[in-house]
PABA-630031 format. One record per residue: residue in three letters; x, y, z of N, C-alpha, C in turn; chain. Coordinates in Angstrom, 3 decimals, decimal comma. Example, Ala and Ser with C-alpha at 12.3 -4.5 7.8 and 13.67 -1.06 7.14 Angstrom:
// residues 2
+------+----------+----------+----------+----------+----------+----------+----------+----------+----------+-----+
| type |     n_px |     n_py |     n_pz |    ca_px |    ca_py |    ca_pz |     c_px |     c_py |     c_pz | mol |
+------+----------+----------+----------+----------+----------+----------+----------+----------+----------+-----+
|  ALA |   13,190 |   -5,690 |    7,800 |   12,300 |   -4,500 |    7,800 |   13,200 |   -3,300 |    7,800 |   A |
|  SER |   12,850 |   -2,250 |    7,080 |   13,670 |   -1,060 |    7,140 |   12,900 |    0,030 |    7,870 |   A |
+------+----------+----------+----------+----------+----------+----------+----------+----------+----------+-----+
END
This chain:
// residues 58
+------+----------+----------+----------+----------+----------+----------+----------+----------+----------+-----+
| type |     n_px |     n_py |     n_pz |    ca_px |    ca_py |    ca_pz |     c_px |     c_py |     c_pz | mol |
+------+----------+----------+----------+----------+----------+----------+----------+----------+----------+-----+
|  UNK |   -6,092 |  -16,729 |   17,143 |   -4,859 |  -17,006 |   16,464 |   -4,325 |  -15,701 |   15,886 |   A |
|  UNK |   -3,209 |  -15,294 |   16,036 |   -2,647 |  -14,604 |   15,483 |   -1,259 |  -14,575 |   14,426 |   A |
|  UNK |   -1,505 |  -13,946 |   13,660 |   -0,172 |  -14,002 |   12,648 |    1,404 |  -12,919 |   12,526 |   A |
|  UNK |    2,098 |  -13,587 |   12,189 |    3,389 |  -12,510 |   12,148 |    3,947 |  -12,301 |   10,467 |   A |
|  UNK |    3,535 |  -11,156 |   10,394 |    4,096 |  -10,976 |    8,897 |    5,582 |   -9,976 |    8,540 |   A |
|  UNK |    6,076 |  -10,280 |    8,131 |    7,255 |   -9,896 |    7,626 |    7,313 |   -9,499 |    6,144 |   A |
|  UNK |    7,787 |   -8,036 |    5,778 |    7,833 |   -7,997 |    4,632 |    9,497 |   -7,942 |    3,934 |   A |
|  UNK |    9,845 |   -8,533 |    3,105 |   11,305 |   -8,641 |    2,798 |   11,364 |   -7,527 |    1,955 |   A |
|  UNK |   12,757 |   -7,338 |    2,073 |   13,537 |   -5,937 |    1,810 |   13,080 |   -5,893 |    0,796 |   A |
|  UNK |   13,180 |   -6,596 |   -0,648 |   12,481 |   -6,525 |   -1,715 |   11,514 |   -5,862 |   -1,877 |   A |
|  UNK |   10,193 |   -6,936 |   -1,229 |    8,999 |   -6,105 |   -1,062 |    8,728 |   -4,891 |   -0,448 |   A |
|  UNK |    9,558 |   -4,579 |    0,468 |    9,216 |   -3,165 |    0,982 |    9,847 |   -2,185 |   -0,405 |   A |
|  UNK |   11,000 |   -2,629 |   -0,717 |   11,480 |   -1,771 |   -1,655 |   10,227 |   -1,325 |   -3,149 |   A |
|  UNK |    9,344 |   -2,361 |   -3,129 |    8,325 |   -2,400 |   -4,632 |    7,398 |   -1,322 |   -4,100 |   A |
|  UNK |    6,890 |   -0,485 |   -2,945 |    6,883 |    0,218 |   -2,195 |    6,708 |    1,620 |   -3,151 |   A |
|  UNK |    8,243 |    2,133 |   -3,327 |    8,415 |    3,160 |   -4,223 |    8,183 |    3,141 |   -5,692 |   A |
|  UNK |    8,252 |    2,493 |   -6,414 |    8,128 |    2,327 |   -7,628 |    6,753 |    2,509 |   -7,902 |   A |
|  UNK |    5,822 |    1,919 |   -6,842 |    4,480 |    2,307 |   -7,156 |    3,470 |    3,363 |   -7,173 |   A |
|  UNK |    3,982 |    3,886 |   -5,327 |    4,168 |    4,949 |   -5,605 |    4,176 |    6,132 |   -6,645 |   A |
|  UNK |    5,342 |    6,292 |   -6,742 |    5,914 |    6,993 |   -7,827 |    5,387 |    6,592 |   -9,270 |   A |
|  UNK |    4,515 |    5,543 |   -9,641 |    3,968 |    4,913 |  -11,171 |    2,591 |    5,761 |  -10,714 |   A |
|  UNK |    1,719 |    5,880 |   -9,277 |    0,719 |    6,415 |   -9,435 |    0,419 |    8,109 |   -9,213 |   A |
|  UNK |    1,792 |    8,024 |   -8,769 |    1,854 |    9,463 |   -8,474 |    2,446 |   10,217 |   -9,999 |   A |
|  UNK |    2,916 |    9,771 |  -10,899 |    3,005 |   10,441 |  -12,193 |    1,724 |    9,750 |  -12,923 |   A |
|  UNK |    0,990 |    9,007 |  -13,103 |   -0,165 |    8,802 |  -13,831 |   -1,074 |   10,103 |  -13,123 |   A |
|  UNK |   -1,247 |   10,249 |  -12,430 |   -2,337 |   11,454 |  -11,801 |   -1,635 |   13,013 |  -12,147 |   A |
|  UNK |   -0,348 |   13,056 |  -12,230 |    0,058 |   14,010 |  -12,481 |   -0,409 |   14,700 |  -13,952 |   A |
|  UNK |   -0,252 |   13,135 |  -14,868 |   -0,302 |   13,041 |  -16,075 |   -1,980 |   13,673 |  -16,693 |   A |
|  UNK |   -2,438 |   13,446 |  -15,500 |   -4,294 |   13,349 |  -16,093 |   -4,471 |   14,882 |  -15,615 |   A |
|  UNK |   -5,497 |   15,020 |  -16,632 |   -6,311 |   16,305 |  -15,934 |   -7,054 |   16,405 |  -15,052 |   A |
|  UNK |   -7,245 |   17,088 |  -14,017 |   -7,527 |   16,977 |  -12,549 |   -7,097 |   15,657 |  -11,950 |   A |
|  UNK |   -6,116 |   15,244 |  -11,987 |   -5,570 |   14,002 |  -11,576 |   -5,418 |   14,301 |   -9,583 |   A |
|  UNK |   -5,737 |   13,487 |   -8,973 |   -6,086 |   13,032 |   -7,707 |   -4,519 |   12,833 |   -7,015 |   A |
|  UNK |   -3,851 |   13,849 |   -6,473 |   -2,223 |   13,528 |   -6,215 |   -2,553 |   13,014 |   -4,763 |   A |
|  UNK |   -3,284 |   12,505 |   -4,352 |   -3,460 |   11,915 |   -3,084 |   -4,129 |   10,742 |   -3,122 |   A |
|  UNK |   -4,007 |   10,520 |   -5,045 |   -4,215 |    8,955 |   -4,808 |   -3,139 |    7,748 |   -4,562 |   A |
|  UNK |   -1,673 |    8,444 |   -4,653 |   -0,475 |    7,555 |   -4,309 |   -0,387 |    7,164 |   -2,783 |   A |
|  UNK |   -0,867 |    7,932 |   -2,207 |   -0,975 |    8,369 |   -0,573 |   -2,027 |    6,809 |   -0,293 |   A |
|  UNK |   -2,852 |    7,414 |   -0,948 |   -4,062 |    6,730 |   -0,411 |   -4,161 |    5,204 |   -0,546 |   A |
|  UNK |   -3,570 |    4,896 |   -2,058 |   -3,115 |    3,213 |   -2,808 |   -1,495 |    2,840 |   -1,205 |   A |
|  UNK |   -0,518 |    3,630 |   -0,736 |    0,190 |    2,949 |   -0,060 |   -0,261 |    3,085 |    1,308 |   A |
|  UNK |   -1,376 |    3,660 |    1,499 |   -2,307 |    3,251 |    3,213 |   -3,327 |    2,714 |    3,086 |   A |
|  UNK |   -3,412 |    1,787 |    1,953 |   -4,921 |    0,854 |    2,040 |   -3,712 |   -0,693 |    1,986 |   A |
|  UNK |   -2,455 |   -0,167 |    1,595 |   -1,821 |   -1,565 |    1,459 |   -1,438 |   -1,818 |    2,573 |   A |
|  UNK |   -1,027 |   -0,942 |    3,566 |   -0,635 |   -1,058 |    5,062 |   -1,578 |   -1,678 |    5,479 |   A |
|  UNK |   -2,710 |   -1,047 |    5,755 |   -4,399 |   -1,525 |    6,462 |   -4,159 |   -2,708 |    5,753 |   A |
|  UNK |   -3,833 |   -3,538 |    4,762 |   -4,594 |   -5,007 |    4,137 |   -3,563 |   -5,340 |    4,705 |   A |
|  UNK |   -1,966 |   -5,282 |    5,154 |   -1,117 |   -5,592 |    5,730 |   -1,565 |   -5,900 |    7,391 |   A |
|  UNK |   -1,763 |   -4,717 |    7,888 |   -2,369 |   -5,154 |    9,106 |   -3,542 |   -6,353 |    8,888 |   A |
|  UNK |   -4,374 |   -5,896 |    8,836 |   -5,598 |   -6,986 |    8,537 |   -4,793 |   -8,326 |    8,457 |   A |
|  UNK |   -4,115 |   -8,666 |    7,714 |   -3,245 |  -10,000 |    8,294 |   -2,260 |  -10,238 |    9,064 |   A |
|  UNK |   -2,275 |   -9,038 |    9,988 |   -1,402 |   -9,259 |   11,267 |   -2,641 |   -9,727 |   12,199 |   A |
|  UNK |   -3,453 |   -8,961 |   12,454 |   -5,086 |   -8,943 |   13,029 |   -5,401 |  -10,104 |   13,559 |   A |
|  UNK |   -5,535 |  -10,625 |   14,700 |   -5,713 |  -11,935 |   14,647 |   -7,495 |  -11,720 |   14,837 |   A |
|  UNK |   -8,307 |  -10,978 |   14,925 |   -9,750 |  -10,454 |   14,521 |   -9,945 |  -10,421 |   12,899 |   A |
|  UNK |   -9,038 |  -10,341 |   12,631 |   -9,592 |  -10,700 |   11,297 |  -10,195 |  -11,545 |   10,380 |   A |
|  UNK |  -10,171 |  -13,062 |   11,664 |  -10,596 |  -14,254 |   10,751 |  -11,795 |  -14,289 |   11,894 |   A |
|  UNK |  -12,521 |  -15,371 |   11,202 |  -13,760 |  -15,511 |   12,245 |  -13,191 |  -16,871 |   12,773 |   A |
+------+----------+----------+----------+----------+----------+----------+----------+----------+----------+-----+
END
């Protein structure tokens, strides 16, 4: 079985804001990790896929 996901303009738009909330918190910190904004919006893609995946369910 496979699934079709769609993300609405909205949601793609919440996208940046987060982004940009984790990319100034790291800025903010000392030795702050600027490739953790990177990294938080390509684990959301991958969990995105994963429910496109039709391997993903048993």
């Amino acid at each position: 079985m496979s699934y079709r996901v769609r993300l609405t303009h909205h949601a793609e738009a919440d996208f940046d804001p987060l982004f940009e909330f984790v990319l100034e918190r790291e800025l903010a910190r000392d030795g702050g990790n600027l490739d953790l904004a990177e990294q938080a919006l390509d684990a959301t893609r991958q969990g995105i896929a994963t429910l496109r995946s039709e391997d993903s369910y048993p």
